[in-house]
C-alpha positions as CSV (number, residue, x, y, z in Angstrom):
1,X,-135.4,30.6,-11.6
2,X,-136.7,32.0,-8.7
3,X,-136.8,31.5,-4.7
4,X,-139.6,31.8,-2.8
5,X,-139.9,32.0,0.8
6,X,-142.1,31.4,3.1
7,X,-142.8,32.1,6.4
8,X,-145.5,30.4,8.2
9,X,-146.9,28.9,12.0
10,X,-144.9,26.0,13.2
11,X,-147.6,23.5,13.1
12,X,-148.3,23.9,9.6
13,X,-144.8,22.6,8.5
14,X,-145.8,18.8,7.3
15,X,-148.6,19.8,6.0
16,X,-147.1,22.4,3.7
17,X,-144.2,20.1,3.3
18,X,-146.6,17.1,2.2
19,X,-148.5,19.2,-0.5
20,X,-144.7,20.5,-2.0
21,X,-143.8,16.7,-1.7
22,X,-146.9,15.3,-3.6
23,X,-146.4,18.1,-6.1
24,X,-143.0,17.0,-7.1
25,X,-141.3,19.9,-5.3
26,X,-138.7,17.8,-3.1
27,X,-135.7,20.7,-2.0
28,X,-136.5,23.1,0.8
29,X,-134.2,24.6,3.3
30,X,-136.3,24.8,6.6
31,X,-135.2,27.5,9.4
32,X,-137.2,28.4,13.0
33,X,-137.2,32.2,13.0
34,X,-139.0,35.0,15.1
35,X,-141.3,37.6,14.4
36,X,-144.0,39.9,14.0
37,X,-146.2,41.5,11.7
38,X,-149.6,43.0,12.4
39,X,-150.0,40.1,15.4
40,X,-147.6,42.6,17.6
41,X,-146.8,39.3,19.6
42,X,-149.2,38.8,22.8
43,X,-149.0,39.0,26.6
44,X,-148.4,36.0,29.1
45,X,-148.9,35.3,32.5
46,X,-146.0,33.6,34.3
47,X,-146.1,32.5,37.9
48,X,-148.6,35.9,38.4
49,X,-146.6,37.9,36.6
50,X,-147.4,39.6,33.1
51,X,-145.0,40.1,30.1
52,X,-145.5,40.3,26.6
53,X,-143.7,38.0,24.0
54,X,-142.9,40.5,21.2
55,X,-141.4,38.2,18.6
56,X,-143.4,34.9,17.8
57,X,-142.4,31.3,17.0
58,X,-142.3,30.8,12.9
59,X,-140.9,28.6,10.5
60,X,-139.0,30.0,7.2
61,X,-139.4,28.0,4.3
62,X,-136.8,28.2,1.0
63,X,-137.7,27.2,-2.1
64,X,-135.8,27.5,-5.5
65,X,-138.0,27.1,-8.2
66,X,-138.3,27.5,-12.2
67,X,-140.5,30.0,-13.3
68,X,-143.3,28.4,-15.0
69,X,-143.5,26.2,-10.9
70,X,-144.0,29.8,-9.3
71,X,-148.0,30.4,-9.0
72,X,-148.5,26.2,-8.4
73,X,-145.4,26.7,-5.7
74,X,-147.6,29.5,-4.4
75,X,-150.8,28.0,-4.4
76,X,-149.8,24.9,-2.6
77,X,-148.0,26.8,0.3
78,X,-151.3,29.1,0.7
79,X,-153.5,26.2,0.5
80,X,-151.8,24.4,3.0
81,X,-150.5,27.0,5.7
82,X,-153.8,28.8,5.9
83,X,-155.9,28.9,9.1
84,X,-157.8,32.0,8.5
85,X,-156.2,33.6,11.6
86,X,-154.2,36.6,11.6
87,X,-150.2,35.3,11.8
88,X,-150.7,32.7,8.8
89,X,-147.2,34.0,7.5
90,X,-145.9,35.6,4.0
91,X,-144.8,34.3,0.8
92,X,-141.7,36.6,-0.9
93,X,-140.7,35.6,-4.4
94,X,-137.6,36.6,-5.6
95,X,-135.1,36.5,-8.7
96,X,-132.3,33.5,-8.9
97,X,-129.4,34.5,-11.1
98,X,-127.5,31.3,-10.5
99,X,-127.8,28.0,-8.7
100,X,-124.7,25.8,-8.7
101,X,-124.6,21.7,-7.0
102,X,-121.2,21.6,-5.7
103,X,-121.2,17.9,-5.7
104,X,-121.9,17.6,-9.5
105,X,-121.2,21.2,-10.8
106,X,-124.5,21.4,-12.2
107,X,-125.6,24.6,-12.9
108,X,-129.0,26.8,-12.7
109,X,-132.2,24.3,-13.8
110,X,-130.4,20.7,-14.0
111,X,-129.0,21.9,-10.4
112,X,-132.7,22.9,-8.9
C-alpha cells in the first residue's frame, strides 16, 4: 500500500476530486495548508500599503492506495491539477505499513 499526497491550488480541488471519483478512488482526507516552493509567495497592496504574503493558500490531498493504483493515482491528480503555471503543487508517494478500519477491524487492503 502506499499514500500519496498531494498538494495543489485551491480551485483545482473538484476537479481532482471528480477524476479520483470517476476512477473508483472514493477515500481522501482533504486539509487547507500554506506554503511555498519556488513561487516565494508575492507582494500586495493594502489600503496603499505594500506587504508580501510569504506562505500561499494550498490544499493537501491524502490518498492511501494499493500499489498497482500508484502511476493511474498519479496520473489523474497531474491531469487534473495542472495549469501550466508555476505553484501547480507536488505529489509525494510514500510507504504504508498498515491501515486498520476501526469500525470493522479490517486490516491493510480490505480496510483501503
Amino acid at each position: 500500500m502506499k499514500k500519496i499526497e498531494a498538494v495543489i491550488k485551491p480551485f483545482k480541488l473538484e476537479d481532482v476530486k471528480d477524476a479520483l471519483t470517476e476512477a473508483g478512488i472514493t477515500g481522501m482526507t482533504v486539509s487547507d495548508v500554506k506554503g511555498y516552493g519556488r513561487q516565494q509567495g508575492h507582494s500586495e497592496l493594502y489600503r496603499g500599503a505594500e506587504y508580501v504574503v510569504d506562505f500561499l493558500p494550498k490544499i493537501k490531498l491524502e490518498l492511501i492506495v494499493s500499489e498497482t493504483e500508484v502511476d493511474s493515482t498519479i496520473d489523474i491528480i497531474v491531469n487534473s491539477a495542472k495549469t501550466g503555471k508555476i505553484g501547480d503543487g507536488k505529489i509525494f508517494v510514500s510507504t504504508v505499513e498498515k491501515v486498520v478500519r476501526i469500525r470493522t477491524g479490517e486490516q491493510d487492503e480490505d480496510a483501503i
